[in-house]
N, C-alpha and C positions, 0 to 999 in steps of 0.2 A: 782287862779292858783299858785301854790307851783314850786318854782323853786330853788332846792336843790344843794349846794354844797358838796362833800366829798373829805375829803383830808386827801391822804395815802391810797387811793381808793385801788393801788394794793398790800396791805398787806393781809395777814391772813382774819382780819375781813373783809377791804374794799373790798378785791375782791367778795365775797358775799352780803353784805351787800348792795355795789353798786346794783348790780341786783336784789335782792327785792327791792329796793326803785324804779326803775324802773319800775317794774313790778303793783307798786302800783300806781307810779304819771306819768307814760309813760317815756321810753326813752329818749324820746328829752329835759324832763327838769332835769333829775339827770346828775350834770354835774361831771363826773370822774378825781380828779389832782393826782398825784405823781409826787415825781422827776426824775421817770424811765417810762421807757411805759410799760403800764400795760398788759395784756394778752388780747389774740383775744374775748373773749367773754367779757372784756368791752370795748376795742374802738373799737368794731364792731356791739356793740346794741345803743350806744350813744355815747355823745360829750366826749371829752377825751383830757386832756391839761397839760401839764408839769407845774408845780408851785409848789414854795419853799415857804411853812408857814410862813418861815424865815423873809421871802421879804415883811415887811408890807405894803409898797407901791405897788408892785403889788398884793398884795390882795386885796384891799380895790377898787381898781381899778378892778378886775376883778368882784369881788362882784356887784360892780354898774354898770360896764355894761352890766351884763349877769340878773341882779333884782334877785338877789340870796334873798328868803327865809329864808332858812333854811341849816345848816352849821353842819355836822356831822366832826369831828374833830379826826383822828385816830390815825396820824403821832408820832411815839414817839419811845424811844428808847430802846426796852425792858432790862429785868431785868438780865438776864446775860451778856449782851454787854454792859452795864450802868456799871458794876462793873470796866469793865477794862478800861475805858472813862469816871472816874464820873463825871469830870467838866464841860467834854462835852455835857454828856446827860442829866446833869441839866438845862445845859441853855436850849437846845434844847427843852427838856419837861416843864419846863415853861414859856420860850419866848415866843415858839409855842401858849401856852394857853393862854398867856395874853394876846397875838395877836388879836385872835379870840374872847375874851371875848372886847375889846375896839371895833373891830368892831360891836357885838351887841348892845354897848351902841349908838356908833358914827351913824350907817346906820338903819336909821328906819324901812327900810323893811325885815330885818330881824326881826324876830318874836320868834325863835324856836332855839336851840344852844343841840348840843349831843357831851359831852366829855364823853370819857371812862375811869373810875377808874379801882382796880384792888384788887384784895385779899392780895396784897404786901404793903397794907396801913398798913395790923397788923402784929405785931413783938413778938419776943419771948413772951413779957407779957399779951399777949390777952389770952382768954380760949382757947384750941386747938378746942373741940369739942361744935358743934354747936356755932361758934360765933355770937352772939347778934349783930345786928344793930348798937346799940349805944353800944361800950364797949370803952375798953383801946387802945388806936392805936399809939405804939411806934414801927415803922419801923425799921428795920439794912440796907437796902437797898436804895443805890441811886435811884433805881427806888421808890423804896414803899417809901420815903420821898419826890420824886417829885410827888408823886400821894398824897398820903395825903398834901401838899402844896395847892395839884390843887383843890384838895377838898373843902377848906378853901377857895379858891378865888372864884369855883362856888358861893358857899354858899354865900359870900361878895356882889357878883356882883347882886346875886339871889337880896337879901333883900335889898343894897344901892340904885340899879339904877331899881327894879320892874321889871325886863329881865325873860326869863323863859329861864334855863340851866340847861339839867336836866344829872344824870350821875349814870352808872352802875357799881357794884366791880364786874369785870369778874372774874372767878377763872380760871384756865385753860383750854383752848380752843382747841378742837379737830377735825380735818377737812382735807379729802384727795386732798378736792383741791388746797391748799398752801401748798408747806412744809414747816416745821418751821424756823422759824426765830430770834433765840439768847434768849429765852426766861426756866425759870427755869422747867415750867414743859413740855419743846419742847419731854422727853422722850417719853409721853404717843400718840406723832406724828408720832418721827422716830421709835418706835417700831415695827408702825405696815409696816412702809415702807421696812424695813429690815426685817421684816417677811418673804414679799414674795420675797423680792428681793435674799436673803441667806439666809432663814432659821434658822438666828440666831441675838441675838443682844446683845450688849454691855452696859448695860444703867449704866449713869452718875448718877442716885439717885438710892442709894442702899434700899434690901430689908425690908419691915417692914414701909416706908417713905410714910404714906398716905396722900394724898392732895384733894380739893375742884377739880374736872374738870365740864366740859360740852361738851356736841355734840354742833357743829356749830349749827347745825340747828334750835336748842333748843335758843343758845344762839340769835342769828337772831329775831326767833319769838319773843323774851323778849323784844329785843331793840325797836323793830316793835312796839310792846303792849307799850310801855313806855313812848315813842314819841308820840301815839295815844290818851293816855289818859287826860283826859279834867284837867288843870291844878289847879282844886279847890279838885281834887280826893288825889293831892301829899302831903304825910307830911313831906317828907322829900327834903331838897332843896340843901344839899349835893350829895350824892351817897348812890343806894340804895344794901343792901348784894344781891348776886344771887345763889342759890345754885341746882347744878344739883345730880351728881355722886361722891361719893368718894371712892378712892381707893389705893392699893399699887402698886408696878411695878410687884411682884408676882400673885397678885390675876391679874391682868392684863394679865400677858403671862401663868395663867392659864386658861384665857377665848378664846386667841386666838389658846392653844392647843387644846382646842376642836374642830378646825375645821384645826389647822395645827399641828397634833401629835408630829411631827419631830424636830419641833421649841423650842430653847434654848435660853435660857437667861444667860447671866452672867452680876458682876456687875463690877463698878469700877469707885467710888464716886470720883467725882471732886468739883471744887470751888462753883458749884450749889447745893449740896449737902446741906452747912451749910444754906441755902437761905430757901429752901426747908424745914429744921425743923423749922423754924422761921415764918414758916406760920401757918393757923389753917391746921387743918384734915376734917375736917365738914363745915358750915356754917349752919347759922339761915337765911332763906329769908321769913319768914311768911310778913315782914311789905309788900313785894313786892308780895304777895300774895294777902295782903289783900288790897291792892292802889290801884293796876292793875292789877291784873290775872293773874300771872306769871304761868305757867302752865307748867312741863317738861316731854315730851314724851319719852326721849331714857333714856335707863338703859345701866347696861354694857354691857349686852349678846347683846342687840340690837344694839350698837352703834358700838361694835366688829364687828359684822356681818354684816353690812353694810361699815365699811370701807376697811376689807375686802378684798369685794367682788369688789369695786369702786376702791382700789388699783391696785388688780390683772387686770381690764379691762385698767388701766390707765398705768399700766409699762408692761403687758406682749398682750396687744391688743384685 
């Protein structure tokens, strides 16, 4: 019996992600933490409990009383709000992981450990297009340096102490059900939110600025596949690339003109801007193709047209 913890359940990813893992191992054993109370559809399908990653004491103590499993680990402090906080969110983004990486060594019943990396590990001097797996990963970002950090400590923990913790480079995450949250490519979120809210939007990465994204849903299934996959399958014991959709903020508010003609864009680059060229444009994900079936359904037309449609029901009823 799998009895899973998630923490930062009510962000972005955990608010989803909580729910499939439920969906897969029942209700009653995906136990949901943040340090806020998270929204009606998870502390109304299961357990749901305020806890700070911070607090190694009661972690460690929550863990053992509740026979936690397996430990999906989200909490972190994305890549625009790390900028204006870097000291903060240094500690924050690696205390938190080291936290969690000493409980899988210290509590035997955990078995299974999922931290999230991020496309913010490469920096100006990686390839833009199609980034390789293994390449050059020199960050400019307090987050992309606490995640490549985090990388190196999976990786440490992977091989010193025989733990299996395994970790995905998200690139940008798309999804109507959270709005965004401080992060550099939060545009291709609020885009479509102010689509239908006015008809118009403002974005903070100017034209021409293409980046790695994903549908939530896609992203989901990957995590789902990853965590599944029988641990002699893995070659890689850091994190592995993901790569969905790429795109610009034009070609983007040219997909959502086709079904809202009216709809304008303007630009008006801020601090996320510089973050934003320092990323790739592409990724390479065959390794994760070819470990565990990474498999990606939504394009742009498709993933346009579905949030939409799930916008418009969610602000206008």
């Amino acid at each position: 019996m799998e009895r899973i913890l998630v923490i930062g359940a009510a962000g972005q990813i955990g608010s989803e992600l909580t729910l499939a893992l439920r969906k897969v191992y029942g209700n009653e054993n995906v136990f949901a933490t943040d340090l806020r109370i998270g929204p009606k559809d998870l502390t109304e399908t299961g357990p749901f409990h305020i806890l700070d990653v911070m607090d190694d004491k009661r972690l460690i103590h929550f863990v053992i009383r509740h026979k936690i499993t397996q430990i999906y680990h989200l909490a972190a402090v994305l890549s625009g709000n790390a900028e204006k906080l870097p000291l903060q969110a240094w500690h924050i983004n690696m205390a938190s992981l080291l936290n969690i990486l000493d409980l899988a060594k210290e509590v035997e019943d955990i078995h299974k450990v999922f931290w999230p990396s991020s496309i913010a590990v490469f920096g100006p001097s990686t390839p833009k297009v199609n980034t390789p797996q293994l390449t050059i990963m020199e960050p400019s970002t307090v987050y992309g340096i606490s995640k490549l950090a985090g990388e190196r400590w999976v990786e440490y923990y992977n091989h010193k102490y025989n733990l299996d913790i395994r970790s995905i480079r998200y690139p940008g995450l798309i999804s109507y059900k959270t709005e965004a949250g401080g992060g550099t490519t939060d545009y291709a979120v609020e885009i479509f939110y102010e689509a239908v809210r006015n008809g118009a939007y403002e974005s903070f990465i100017k034209q021409g600025t293409e980046m790695p994204m994903m549908y939530m849903e896609d992203a989901i299934d990957a995590t789902l596949k990853l965590m599944d996959s029988p641990k002699e399958n893995l070659s890689i014991s850091s994190a592995y690339n993901l790569a969905g959709i790429s795109f610009t903020p034009e070609q983007l508010a040219a997909e959502i003109k086709k079904h809202l003609p009216d709809f304008k864009i303007s630009y008006k680059p801020d601090f996320r801007q510089q973050i934003a060229e320092s990323w790739p444009q592409s990724i390479d994900a065959s390794v994760a193709k070819n470990d565990w079936g990474l498999n990606v359904k939504f394009d742009l037309a498709k993933m346009t047209e579905v949030m939409l449609s799930e916008i418009t029901k969610k602000i206008k009823g």
